[in-house]
N, C-alpha and C positions, 0 to 999 in steps of 0.2 A: 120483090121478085119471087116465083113462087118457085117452089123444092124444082121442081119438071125441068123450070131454064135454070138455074145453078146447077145439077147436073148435067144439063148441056154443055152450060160451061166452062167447069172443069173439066168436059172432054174434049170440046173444038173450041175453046176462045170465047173471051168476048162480047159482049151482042156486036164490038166494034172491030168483031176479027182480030182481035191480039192475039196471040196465043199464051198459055199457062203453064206453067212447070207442075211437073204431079207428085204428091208427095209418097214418099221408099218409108216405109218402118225401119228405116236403120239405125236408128236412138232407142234404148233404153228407158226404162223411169229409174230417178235418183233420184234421193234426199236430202235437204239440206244438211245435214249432220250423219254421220258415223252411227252416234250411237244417241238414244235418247234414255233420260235417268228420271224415272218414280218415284217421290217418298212418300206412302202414301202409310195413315193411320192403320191400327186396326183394329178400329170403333171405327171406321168405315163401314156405312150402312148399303147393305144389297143395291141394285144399281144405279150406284154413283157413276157418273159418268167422266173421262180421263180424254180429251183431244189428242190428237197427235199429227203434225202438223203433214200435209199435204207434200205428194212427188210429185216430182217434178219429167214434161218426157218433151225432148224438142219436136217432136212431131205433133202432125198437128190433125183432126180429123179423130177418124178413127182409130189411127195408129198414137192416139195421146191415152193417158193411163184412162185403165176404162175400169179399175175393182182393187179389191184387195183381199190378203187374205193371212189370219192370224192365224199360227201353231196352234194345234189345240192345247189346252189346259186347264186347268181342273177350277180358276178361279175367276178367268174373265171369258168376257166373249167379244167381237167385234162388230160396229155398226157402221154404214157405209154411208155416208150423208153426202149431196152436191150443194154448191155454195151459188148463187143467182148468178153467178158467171160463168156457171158451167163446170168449175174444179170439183173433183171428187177428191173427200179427204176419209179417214177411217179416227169412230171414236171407240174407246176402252171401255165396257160395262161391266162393272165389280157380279159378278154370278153368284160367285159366294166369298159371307167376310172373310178375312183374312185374320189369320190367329201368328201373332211373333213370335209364341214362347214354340210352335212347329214348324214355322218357317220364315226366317231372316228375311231369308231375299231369295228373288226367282229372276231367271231372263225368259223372256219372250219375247219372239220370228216374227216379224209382218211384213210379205210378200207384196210391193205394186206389181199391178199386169196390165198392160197396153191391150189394144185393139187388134192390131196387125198382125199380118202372117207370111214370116213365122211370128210367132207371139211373142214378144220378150217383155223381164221382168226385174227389179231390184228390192234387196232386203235391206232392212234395218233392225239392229238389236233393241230392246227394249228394257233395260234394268231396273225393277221396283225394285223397292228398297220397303220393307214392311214399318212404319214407325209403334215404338211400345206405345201400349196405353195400359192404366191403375188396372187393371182386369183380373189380379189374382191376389188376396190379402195373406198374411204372412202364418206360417203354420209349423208349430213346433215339434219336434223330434219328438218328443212326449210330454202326455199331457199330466202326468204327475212325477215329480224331482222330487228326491229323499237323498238325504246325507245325515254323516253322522258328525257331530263336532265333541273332540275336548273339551272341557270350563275349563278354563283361562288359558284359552289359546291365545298365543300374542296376536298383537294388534295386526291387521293387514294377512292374517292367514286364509288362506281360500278355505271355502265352504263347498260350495259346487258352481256348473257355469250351466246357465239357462240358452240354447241354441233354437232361433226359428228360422226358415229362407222362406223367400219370396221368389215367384217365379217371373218378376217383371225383374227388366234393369233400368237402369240408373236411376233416380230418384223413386221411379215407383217401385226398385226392389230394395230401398235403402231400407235397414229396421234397426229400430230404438227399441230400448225398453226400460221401464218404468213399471215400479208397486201400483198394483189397482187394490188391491185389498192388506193391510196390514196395521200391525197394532202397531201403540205410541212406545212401546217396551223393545218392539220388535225393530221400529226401526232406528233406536237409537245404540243397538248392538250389532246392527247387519250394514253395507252398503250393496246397492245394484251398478252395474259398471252400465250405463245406456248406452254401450257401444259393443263390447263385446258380452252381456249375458251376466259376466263374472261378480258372484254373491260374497266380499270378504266381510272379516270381522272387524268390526269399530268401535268395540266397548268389552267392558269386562263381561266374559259369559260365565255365571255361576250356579252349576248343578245345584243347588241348594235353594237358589230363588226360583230358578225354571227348569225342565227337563224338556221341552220340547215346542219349537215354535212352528207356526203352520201360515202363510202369505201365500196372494197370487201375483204373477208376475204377467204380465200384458205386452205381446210383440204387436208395434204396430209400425204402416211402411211410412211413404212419404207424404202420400193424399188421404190418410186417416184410416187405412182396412187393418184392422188389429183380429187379433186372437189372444185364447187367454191359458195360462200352465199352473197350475199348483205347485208350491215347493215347501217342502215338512223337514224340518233341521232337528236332528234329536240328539241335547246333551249328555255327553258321556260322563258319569262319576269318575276323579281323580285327586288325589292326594295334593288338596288345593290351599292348605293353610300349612304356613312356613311355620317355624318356632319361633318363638319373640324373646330377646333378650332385651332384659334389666339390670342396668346397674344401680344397686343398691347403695355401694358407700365407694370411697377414691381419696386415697392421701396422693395429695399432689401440689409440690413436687415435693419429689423424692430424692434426699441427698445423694451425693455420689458413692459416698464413704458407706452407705447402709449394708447392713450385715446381710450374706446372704439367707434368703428364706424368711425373708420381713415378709407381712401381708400386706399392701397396698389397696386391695378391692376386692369388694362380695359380689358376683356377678348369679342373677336368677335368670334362668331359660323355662320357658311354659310352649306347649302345643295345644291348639281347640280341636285338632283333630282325635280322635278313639282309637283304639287298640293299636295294631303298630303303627300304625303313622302317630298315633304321639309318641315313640321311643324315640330320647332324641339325646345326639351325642355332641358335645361341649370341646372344642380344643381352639388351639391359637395356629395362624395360617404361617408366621412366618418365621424368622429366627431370631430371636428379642431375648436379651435376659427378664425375662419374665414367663411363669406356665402357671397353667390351672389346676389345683387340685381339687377335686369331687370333695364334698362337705355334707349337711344334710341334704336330702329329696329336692331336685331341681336347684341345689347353691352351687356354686365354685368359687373358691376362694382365687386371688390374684394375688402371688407371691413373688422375688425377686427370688431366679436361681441360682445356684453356689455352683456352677463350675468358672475355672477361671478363664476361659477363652472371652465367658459371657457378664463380664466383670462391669458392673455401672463405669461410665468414665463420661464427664461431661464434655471433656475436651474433643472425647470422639465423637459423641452422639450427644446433642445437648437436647433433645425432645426424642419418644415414642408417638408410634399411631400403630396402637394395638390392635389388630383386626382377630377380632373374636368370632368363630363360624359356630355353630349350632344347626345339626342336618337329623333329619328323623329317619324311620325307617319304613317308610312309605314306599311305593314304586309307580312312577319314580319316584324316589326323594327329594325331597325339600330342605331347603337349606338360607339360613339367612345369617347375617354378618351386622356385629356391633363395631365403631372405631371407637378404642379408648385410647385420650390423648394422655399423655403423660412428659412432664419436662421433671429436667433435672439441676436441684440442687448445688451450685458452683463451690469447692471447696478451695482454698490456698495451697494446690499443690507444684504449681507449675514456676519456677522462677523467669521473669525474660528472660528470651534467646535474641541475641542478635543478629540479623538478619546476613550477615557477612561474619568471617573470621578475626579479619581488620579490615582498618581502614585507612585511604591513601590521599592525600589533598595536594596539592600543588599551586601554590599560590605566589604571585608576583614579587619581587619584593618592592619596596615605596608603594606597600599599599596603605590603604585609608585604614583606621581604626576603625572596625565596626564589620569590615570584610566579612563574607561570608564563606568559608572554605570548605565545610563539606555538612553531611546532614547524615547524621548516626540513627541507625532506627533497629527498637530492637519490640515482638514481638511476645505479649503473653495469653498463651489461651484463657487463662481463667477468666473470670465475667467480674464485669463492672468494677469496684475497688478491687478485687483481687488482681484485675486484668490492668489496672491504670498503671503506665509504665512513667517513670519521673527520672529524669538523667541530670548526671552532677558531673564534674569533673574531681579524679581521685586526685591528692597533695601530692607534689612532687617537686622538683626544682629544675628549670633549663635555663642553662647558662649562670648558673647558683645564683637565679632568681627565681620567684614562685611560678608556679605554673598560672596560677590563677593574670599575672600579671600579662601573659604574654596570648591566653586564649579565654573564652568566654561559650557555656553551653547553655540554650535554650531547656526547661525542665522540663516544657510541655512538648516541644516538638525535637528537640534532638539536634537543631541549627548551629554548630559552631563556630563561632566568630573569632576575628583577630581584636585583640584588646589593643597591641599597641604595631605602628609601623617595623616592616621585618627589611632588613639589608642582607642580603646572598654576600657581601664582600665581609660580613662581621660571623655568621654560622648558617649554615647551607638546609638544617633538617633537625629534627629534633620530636622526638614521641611523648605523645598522654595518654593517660589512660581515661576509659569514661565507663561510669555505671551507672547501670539501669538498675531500677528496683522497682519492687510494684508494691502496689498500697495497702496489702493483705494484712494478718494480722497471725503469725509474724510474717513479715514482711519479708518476701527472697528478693534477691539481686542476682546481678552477671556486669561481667568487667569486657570490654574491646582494647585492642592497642589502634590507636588511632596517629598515625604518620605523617609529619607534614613535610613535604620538603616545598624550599626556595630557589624560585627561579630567579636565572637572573635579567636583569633588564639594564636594557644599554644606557644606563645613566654616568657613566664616568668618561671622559673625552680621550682618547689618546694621550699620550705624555712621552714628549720627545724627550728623551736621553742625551743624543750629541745626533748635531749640533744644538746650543740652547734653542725656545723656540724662538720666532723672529720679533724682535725687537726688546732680547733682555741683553745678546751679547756679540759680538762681531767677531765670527769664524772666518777664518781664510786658510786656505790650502795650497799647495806647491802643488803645480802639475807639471811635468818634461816636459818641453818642446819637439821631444822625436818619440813621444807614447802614442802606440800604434792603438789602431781600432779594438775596442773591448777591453782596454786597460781599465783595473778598476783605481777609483782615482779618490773614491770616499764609501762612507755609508751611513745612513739617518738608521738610528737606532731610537726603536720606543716601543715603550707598555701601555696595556690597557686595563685598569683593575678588572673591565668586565672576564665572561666565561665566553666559551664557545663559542658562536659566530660574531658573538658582540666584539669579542675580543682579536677577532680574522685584521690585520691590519694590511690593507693596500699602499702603495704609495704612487705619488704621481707627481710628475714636474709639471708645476702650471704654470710655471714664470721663467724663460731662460732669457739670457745674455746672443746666445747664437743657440736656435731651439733645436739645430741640425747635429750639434756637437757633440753633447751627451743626453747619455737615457737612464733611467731609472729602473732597475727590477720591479716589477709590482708586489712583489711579496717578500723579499729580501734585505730591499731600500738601499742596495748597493746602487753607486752612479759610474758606469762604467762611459769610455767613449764612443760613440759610434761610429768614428773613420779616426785614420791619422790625422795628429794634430800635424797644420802647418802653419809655414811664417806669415800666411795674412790670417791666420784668426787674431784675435782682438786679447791681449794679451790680461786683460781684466774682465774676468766670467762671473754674474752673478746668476743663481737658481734659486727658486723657491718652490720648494717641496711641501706640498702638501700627504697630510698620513692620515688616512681614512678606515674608519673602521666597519663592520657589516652585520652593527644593528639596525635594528627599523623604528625609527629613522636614522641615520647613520651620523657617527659625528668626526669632528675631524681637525688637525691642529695643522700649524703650518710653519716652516723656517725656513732660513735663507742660508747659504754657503756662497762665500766667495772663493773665486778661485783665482787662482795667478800661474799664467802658463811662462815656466823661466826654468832653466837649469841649476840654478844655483841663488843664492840668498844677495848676495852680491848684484846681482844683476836687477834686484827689484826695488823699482822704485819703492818713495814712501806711503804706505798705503790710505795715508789720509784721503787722496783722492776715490777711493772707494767707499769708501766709510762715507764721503759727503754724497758720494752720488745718492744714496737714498735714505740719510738723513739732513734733517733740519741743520739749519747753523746753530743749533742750540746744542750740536755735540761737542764743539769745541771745549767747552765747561768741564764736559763729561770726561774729552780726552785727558783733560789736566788733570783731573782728579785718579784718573784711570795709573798715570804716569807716576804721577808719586805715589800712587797706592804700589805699585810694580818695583817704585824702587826699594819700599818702606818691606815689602815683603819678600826683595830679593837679598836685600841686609840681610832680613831675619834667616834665609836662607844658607846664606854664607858661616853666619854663627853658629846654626845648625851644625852643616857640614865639619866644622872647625872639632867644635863640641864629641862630635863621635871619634875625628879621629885619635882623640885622647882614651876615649872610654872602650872599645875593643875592636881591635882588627880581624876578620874571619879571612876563609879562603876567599877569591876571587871567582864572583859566578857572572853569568850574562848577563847584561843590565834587565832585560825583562826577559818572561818566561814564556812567550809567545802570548796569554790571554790580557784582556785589556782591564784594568781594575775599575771599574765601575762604582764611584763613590756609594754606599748605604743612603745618603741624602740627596743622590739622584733617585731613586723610586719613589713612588708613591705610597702613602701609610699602610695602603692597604692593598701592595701588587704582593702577589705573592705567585711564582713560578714552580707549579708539581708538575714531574713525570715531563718535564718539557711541553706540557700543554699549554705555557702561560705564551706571552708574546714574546718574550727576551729568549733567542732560541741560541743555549751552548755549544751547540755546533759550530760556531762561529770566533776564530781566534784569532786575535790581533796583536800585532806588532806597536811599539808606540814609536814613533817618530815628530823630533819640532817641525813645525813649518816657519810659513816668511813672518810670524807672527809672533812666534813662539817666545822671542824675547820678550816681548810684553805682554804676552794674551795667553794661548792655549795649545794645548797637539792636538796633535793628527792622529787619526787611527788608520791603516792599513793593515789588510791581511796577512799573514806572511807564508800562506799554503795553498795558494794560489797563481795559476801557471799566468795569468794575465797582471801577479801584481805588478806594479813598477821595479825595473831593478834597482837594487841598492846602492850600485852606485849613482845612482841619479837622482839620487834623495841623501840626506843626514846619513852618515854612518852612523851605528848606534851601539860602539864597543866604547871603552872610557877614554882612550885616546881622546876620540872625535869630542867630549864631554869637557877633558880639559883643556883643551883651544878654545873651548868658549866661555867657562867658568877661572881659567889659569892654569897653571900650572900645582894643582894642589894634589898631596898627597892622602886620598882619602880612597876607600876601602869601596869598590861595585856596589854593595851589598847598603852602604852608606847612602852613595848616588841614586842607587833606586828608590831604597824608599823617601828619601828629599822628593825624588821627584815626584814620585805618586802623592806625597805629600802636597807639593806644589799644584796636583793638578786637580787633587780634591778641592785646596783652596779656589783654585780659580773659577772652579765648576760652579763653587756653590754662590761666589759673584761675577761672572763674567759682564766687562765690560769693553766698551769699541776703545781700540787705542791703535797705534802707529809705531814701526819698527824704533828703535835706537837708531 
């Protein structure tokens, strides 16, 4: 169709009469993006060329983007190319290179413009970004470094610092540096830091060998563009030789005892330095008895000094380390230090100390021969044989036997043992004495009191007093029929050889007849009742007490008490029947033998009684004196009762009265200062009347009857046997 009918067209339709919409410039161009971003080199060579992608305008015609147009600027220019579809796009031509180290980065304005009219148009920003390139090699502050160094400046001391920049960045402004030219002398006195420039020392510098070193130093970047700096180092003269001390001669060691102002060492000081710096002064740095005296040209004598604060003593200081300084008069001065060692000579002056005042052991007793009870240690500073300390035990006598027999001391270690088994019930404590001496020549010693005391251990059992214990003799007791609750009615009396808690005695009923009836004190061993007795209890009460003591492990004995609840003697059966309830029929034996022993002794009794009344009559006293006499051959051999700490506690006094037994067996004890004992008349009277209705009608003197009877009762204690009323 040629141009002539397409503009027909689009003004009437067509060729088939439709009609056409016409197109309004009412669209804009626009870009696919906001903003477009450059990184472009800059070794970027004059025009290179940079796309930039094509607007976009919904119209269509001539009202579709028809140009473009770039801001001006100093670097690029703009070219307008259409693409075989008819799109006009705009490229970027480089006009001139582009230099990073003047400008980073630029933006640049590019204007579409449409056809239509009115004309309309859209921008978009443009951000290059310049990228570095190696374009500038590295170039130093100056091109010649001078410094001046001390000889024998320490190691690591700065010299000077070599500086060059680069005007690229990042790798192409990085700079190293590195010796391009230098001697094998040179560098085995200097380092270069190839990061910061920094020239220190690394060897001895010595005016004397060199005065002045001269090196180049080379900055170069990251892609190889170097430049090069001269750097000249010039030694300064300094007072660089120390003095040197010699020891010539050393007695060593040096007794303690040595007189002051001995000579011990010749000490020589020398300087290689000239005029004042070799003046050189000689002393000792700290406080030692020891100083220098000047002697001939460069000696000094080493002598021990005479004041007495600074007295040799090997116990306090057993070695020196003489530090000897020698400084010249250089500037600055130099100074250098000898250590002279020196020990000392050990003398016999020190006797052992022992390490304590005394000493304390405490030991079991049944122990093993051999025991180890305490371990004596006594101190001597002196050295080696002087210092050997050897322990004896001094003579002496315990228990006016050797001391030697009853302990035993190690010579070497101080170990004190027991020789032979110790008993707390035979002697409690007893002291030795022990010496140390040491092996010097003469020989000193020191004495300790060394303490031992014995403990004691629960090895002895209880020991019933009354009643015997059970199964040596058959006790029986009277109890009223109308004694109210808490009457006391008996009491189990007993010792224990041990001490202290071994010796604590408990008691306990572990066997009763009616368990509800009576109770026991636990620490008193009274048995008092715990209700009224009435007419259905059981008129025959056996207990069995046991008496327990409170060592660890505890030990413990046990009796039995009969008792008979009746008012009067008369009214009690024979008591055989109790005696068999818990024994064998094998006591029948016993009781016969029991019976004529009673009678054979109550003969001997009556002749007794006969016999005094002839021999002297006194006043008439009480029959007992309130306390109960405890036979000597009821205790045990070795109970003994102090300060009332033992178990038999005096506080406790008793009355004696018979019981239902009493004519052939043994009493009773009851208290008689106590508000619950039984009353007296419900029990034996016990004035002489009541004595002779049972004995006759004899005229014999109180004083007579008691001790018969204490007599009597000792006998009986010390056999009691089961027997049966008359």
């Amino acid at each position: 169709m040629s141009k002539r009918q397409s503009d027909f067209d689009d003004a009437f339709g067509d060729a088939e009469g439709n009609p056409e919409i016409q197109d309004v410039n009412d669209n804009g161009p626009t870009f696919p993006k906001d903003k477009i971003k450059l990184d472009i080199s800059e070794s970027a060579v004059k025009g290179a060329r940079y796309r930039v992608n094509a607007a976009h305008d919904a119209d269509i015609g001539q009202n579709a983007v028809q140009s473009y147009v770039l801001q001006p600027n100093s670097n690029f220019i703009l070219n307008i190319l259409t693409t075989s579809s008819g799109i006009k796009y705009g490229e970027l031509v480089l006009d001139k290179e582009l230099d990073r180290e003047e400008q980073k980065e630029m933006q640049l304005l590019l204007t579409a413009l449409d056809g239509g009219s009115p004309q309309r148009s859209g921008t978009i920003t443009i951000d290059v970004t310049v990228l570095d390139a190696n374009d500038n090699a590295p170039v130093f502050l100056q091109a010649v470094y001078e410094a001046s160094l001390p000889e024998n400046s320490p190691l690591k001391t700065h010299v000077i610092t070599v500086s060059a920049t680069d005007a690229d960045e990042g790798v192409n402004g990085e700079v190293t540096y590195e010796y391009s030219q230098i001697s094998d002398d040179s560098r085995k006195l200097f380092s270069l830091d190839q990061s910061t420039g920094e020239i220190t020392v690394i060897g001895d510098v010595d005016f004397e060998e060199e005065n002045k070193y001269e090196m180049f130093v080379e900055a170069k970047d990251g892609y190889g563009l170097s430049s090069d700096a001269k750097v000249i180092i010039s030694v300064t003269d300094a007072n660089d030789n120390a003095p040197f001390i010699t020891l010539k001669s050393l007695t060593n060691p040096v007794p303690e005892n040595v007189s002051p102002g001995t000579e011990v060492g010749i000490i020589n000081v020398q300087d290689r330095d000239s005029e004042q710096n070799r003046q050189v002064h000689c002393f000792i740095q700290q406080n030692v008895p020891f100083k220098l005296i000047p002697s001939i040209k460069n000696y000094y004598s080493l002598v021990t000094t005479e004041q007495l604060d600074q007295k040799l003593d090997r116990e306090l200081v057993s070695e020196y380390n003489i530090t000897i300084s020698a400084t010249d008069e250089g500037s600055p001065p130099l100074s250098s230090v000898k250590v002279v060692h020196i020990s000392i000579a050990d003398v016999n002056d020190n006797p052992p100390v022992f390490e304590e005042q005394s000493y304390s052991s405490y030991v079991p007793e049944n122990n093993k021969p051999g025991h180890s009870l305490c371990s004596v240690r006594a101190h001597d500073p002196d050295w080696r044989q002087n210092g050997t300390v050897i322990y004896s035990l001094l003579p002496g006598e315990v228990n006016d036997a050797p001391v030697s027999s009853y302990l035993s001391v190690n010579g070497d270690t101080g170990v004190i043992q027991s020789v032979r088994s110790f008993d707390y019930e035979q002697f409690r404590s007893f002291k030795v004495y022990v010496m140390a001496r040491d092996n010097g020549s003469p020989p000193l010693s020191s004495n300790v009191t060394v303490s031992v005391f014995i403990t004691d251990v629960n090895d002895n059992t209880p020991q019933i007093l009354y009643p015997a214990p059970e199964g040596n003799s058959f006790m029986t007791e009277l109890v009223p029929k109308g004694a109210q609750g808490g009457s006391l009615v008996s009491k189990v009396i007993a010792v224990d050889g041990d001490s202290g808690q071994n010796a604590w005695l408990s008691y306990q009923i572990i066997k009763s007849t009616d368990p509800g009836l009576f109770k026991i004190d636990l620490h008193s061993g009274e048995i008092r009742t715990q209700r009224d007795i009435s007419d259905s209890d059981n008129m025959k009460q056996n207990i069995v007490v046991s008496v327990k003591d409170n060592g660890q492990p505890s030990l413990s004995a046990t009796c039995s008490i009969f008792l008979v609840i009746s008012d009067n003697l008369a009214e009690v059966p024979e008591l055989k029947d109790i005696a068999y309830e818990d024994s064998s029929s094998k006591l029948t034996s016993y009781l016969i033998i029991a019976l004529v022993s009673v009678s054979t002794f109550f003969l001997t009794f009556i002749i007794i009684i006969l016999g005094l009344r002839f021999c002297r009559r006194r006043k008439p006293r009480l029959l007992f004196d309130g306390a109960v006499a405890i036979p000597s051959s009821y205790l045990p051999p070795n109970y003994a009762d102090v300060d009332g700490t033992g178990t038999l506690r005096s506080a406790y006094n008793y009355d004696a009265y018979l019981t239902t037994g009493s004519r052939t067996s043994d009493f009773k004890f009851l208290t008689s200062y106590n508000d619950n004992t039984l009353p007296a008349d419900q029990t034996l009277r016990k004035n002489p009347t009541d004595f002779e209705e049972v004995f006759g009608d004899l005229d014999v003197t109180t004083e007579s009857v008691t001790t018969s009877t204490t007599l009597l009762l000792s006998i009986w204690r010390l056999q009691p046997v089961p027997c049966k009323a008359f």
